[in-house]
C-alpha positions in Angstrom: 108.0 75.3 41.6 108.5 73.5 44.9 105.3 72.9 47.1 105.5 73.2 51.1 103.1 70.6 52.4 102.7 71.1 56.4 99.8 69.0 58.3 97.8 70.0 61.1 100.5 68.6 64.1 103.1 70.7 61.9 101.0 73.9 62.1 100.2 73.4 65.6 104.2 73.1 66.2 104.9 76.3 64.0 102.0 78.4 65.8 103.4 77.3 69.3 106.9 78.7 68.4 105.8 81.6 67.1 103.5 82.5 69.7 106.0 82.0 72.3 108.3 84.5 70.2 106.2 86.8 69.8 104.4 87.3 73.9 107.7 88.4 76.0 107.5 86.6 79.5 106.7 89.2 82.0 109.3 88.6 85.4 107.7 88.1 88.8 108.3 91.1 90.6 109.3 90.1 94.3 107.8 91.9 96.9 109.4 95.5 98.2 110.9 94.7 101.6 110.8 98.6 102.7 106.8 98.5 101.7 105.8 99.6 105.3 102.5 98.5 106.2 102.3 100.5 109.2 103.5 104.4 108.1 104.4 106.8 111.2 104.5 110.8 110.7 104.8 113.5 113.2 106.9 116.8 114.1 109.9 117.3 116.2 108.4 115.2 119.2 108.8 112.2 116.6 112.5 113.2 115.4 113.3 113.2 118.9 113.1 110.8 121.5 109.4 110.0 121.9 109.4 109.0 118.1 112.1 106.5 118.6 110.5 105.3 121.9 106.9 104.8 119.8 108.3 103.3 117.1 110.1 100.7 118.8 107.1 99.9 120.6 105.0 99.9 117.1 107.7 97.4 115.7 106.6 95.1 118.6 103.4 94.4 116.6 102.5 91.1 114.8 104.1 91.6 111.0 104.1 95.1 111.5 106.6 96.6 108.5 106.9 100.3 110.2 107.9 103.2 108.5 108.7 106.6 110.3 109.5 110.4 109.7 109.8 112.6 111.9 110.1 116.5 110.3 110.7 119.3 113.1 107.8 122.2 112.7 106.2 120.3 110.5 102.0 121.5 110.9 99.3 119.3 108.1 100.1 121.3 105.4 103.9 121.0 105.7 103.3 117.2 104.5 102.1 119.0 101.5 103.9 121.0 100.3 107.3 119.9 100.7 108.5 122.3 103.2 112.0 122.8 104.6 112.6 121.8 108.4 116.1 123.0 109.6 115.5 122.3 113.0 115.7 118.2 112.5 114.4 115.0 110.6 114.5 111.5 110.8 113.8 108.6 108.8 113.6 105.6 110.3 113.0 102.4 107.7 111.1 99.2 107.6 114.4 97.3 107.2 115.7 99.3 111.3 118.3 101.8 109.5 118.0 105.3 110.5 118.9 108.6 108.8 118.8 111.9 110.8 119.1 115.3 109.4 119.7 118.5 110.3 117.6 120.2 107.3 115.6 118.3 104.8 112.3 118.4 103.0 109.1 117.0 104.6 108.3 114.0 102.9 104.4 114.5 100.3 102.3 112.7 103.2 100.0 111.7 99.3 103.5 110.0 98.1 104.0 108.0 101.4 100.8 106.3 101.0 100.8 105.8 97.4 104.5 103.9 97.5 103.5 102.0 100.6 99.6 101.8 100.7 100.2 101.1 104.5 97.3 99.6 106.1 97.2 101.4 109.4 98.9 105.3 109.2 99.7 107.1 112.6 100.1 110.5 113.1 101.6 113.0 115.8 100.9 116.5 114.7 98.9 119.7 116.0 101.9 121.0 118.3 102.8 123.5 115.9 99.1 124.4 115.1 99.2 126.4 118.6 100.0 129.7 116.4 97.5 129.2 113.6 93.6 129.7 113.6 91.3 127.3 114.3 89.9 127.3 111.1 93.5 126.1 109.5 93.6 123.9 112.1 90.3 122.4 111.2 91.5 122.8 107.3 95.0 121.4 107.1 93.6 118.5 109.4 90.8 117.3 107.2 92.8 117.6 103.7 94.7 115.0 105.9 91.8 112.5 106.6 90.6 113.0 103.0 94.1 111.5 102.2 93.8 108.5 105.0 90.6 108.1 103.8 91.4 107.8 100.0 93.8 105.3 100.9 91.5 103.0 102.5 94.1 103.2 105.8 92.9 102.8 109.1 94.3 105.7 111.5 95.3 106.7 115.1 95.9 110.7 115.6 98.1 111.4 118.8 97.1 114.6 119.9 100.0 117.1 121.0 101.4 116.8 124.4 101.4 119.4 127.1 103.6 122.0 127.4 104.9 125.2 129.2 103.9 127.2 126.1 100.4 125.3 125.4 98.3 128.3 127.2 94.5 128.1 127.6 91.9 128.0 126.7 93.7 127.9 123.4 95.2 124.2 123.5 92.2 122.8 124.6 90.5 124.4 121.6 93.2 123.2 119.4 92.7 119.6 121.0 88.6 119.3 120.5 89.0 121.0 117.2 92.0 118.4 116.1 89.6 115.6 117.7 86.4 116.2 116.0 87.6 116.4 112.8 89.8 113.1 112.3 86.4 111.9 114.1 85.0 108.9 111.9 87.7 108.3 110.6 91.2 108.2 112.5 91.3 107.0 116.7 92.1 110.1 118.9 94.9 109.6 121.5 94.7 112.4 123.5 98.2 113.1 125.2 97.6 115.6 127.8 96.4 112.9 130.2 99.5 110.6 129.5 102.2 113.6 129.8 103.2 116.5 132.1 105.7 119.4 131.6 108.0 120.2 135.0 107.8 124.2 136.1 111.1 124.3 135.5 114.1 122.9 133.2 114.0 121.9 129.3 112.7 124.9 126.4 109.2 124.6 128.5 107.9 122.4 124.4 110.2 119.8 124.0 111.0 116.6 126.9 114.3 115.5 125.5 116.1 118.5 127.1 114.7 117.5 130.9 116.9 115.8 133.0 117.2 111.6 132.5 114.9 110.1 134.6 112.0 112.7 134.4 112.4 112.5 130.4 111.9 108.5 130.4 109.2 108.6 132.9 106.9 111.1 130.8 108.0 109.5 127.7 107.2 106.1 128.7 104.0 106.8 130.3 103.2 108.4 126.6 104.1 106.1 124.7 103.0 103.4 126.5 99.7 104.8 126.6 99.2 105.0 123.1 100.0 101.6 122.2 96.9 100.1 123.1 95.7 102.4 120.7 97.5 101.4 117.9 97.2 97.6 118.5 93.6 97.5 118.4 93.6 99.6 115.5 96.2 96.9 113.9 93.5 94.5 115.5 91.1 95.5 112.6 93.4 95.6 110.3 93.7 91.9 110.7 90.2 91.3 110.7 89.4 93.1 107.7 92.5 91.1 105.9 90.6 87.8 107.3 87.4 88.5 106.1 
């Protein structure tokens, strides 16, 4: 009967071998480069025009990865519920490329910030909310924060813009009630200081249909006046990543 005789450097060798057989070597995942750290949402104001304006200006901010969709109708809840827009969407991607759509499915506003867990989240919604109660207002908007706020995101809320079709008192109800309730939690731009709708020309909602030089004037003034907004907001984002 033949006797095996190993000493200790043998067992150390054999237990090193078979150790490194048996743990598998877990890759290094590299980083996602269309992670956005800076997600954008809004309606048909941010598939059109203003939303490319705003998110060019966004993209002008220190290591800001931006992320944008723009879904036409789209109210709070529609960023729920996956509803249908067939009046125009856009996606436009960390990386610059852009898809536009006639009809497609609002994006789950919950699955945007669990793929990216963006730091700051900015939202332009409430135009469509001019035809719903102010209780649903108030409802649909605060199952939003409690999403921002789960995330640990910070926020900016761009109010809707004036319009033709924004009578009173109604949109200034819709406003304060769209105000106090992202309040604590998300920065309130409100538009209807920064924007104007002409008497005449354009569907009286949207500013893309207005003639050339009025349309860049009330869409630069808008934009421009909410990226102040934004960049202190990305400020603190900093400054929380510093501490």
């Amino acid at each position: 009967m033949m006797k095996w005789k190993i000493d200790r450097t043998g067992v150390a060798l054999v237990c090193a071998a078979l150790c490194t057989l048996a743990i598998p070597r877990v890759p290094t995942l590299a980083a996602n480069p269309e992670q956005a750290n800076l997600l954008y949402i809004g309606d048909s104001h941010t598939a059109g025009r203003f939303g490319g304006g705003l998110d060019k200006k966004l993209r002008t901010l220190a290591e800001a990865k931006v992320l944008t969709y723009g879904s036409c109708g789209s109210s709070p809840h529609s960023w729920y519920n996956g509803w249908t827009t067939t009046c125009g969407w856009v996606e436009r991607k960390v990386g610059g490329a852009v898809r536009s759509l006639k009809s497609a499915a609002t994006p789950r506003f919950d699955g945007l910030l669990e793929e990216n867990k963006p730091q700051v989240v900015v939202i332009a919604l409430g135009a469509n909310l001019m035809g719903a109660s102010l209780e649903t207002a108030r409802k649909t908007t605060q199952r939003m924060m409690d999403s921002v706020k789960k995330s640990g995101a910070l926020c900016v809320w761009v109010g809707p813009p004036n319009g033709r079709n924004k009578t009173e008192p109604k949109f200034s109800q819709l406003v304060e009630a769209l105000e106090q309730t992202v309040r604590g939690i998300c920065e309130f731009v409100d538009s209807r200081p920064l924007t104007y709708y002409p008497e005449t020309g354009g569907d009286g909602v949207h500013f893309d249909g207005l003639p050339p030089a009025v349309r860049d004037e009330i869409l630069g003034k808008w934009t421009s006046g909410i990226l102040p907004v934004v960049e202190k907001v990305w400020q603190k984002r900093e400054a929380g990543a510093a501490k």
